[in-house]
C-alpha positions in Angstrom: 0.0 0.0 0.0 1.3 3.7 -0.8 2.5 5.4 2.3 1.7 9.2 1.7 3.8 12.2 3.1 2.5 15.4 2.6 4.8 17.9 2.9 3.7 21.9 4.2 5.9 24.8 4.8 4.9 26.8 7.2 6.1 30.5 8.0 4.1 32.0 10.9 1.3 29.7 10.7 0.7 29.7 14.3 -2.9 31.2 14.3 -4.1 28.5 11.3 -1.9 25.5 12.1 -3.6 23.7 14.1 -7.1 23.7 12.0 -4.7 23.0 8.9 -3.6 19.8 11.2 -6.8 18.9 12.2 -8.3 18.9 8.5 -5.3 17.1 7.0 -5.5 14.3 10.1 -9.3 14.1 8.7 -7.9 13.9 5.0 -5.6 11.0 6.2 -8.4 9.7 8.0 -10.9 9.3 5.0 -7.9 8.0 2.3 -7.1 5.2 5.1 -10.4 4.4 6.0 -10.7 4.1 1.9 -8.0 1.9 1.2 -6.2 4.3 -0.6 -2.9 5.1 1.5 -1.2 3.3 4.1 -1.8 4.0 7.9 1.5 4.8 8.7 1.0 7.7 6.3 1.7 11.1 7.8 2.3 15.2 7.4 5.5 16.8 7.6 5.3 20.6 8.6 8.7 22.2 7.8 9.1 25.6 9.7 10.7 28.2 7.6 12.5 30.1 10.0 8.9 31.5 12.0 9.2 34.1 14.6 5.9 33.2 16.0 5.0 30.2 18.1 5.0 28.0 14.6 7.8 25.7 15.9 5.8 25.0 19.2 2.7 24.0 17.7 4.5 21.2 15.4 6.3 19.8 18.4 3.0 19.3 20.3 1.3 18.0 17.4 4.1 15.4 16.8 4.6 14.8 20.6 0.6 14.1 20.7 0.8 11.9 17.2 2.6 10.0 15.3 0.8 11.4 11.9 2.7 14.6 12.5 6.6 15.0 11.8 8.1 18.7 12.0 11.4 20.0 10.8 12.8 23.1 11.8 15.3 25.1 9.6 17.5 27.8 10.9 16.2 30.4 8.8 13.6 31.9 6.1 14.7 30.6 3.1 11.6 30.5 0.7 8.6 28.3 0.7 9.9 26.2 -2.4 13.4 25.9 -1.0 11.6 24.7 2.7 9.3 22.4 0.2 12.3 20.7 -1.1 14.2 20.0 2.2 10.8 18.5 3.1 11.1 16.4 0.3 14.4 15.5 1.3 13.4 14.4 4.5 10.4 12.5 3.4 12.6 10.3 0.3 13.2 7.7 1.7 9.0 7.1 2.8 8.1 8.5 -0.2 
């Protein structure tokens, strides 16, 4: 079965994060219940350098589930560049 990682960059996301967590788990939700991805499918928020409280809310979401991953990066460096170190993180699920 296909094991789906959904990759987001986030850059001060900290007042929509968690409803874009809660409808992606209920996006995961519906393809597994389906048949269509694998359980052990999950989201990986990359934090692009936020200077909110971005980088808290992905901890707790991982620390609460395993359906959420987070990477942090050191600085901004675009939303295509974060995208891509996603990506990089992600290859070997992918």
């Amino acid at each position: 079965m296909l094991k789906l990682s959904i990759v987001s960059p986030c850059y001060n996301e900290e007042e929509v994060l968690a409803t874009s967590a809660e409808r992606l788990d209920a996006l995961l939700d519906d393809l597994i219940a389906k048949g269509k991805i694998a359980a052990d499918s999950y989201v990986l928020f990359v934090n692009d350098g936020s200077r909110d409280r971005t980088w808290d809310i992905i901890r707790g979401l991982s620390s609460r589930s395993d359906r959420f991953h987070g990477l942090c990066l050191a600085h901004n460096v675009g939303h295509q560049h974060a995208i891509m170190a996603g990506m990089m993180e992600a290859r070997h699920d992918a």
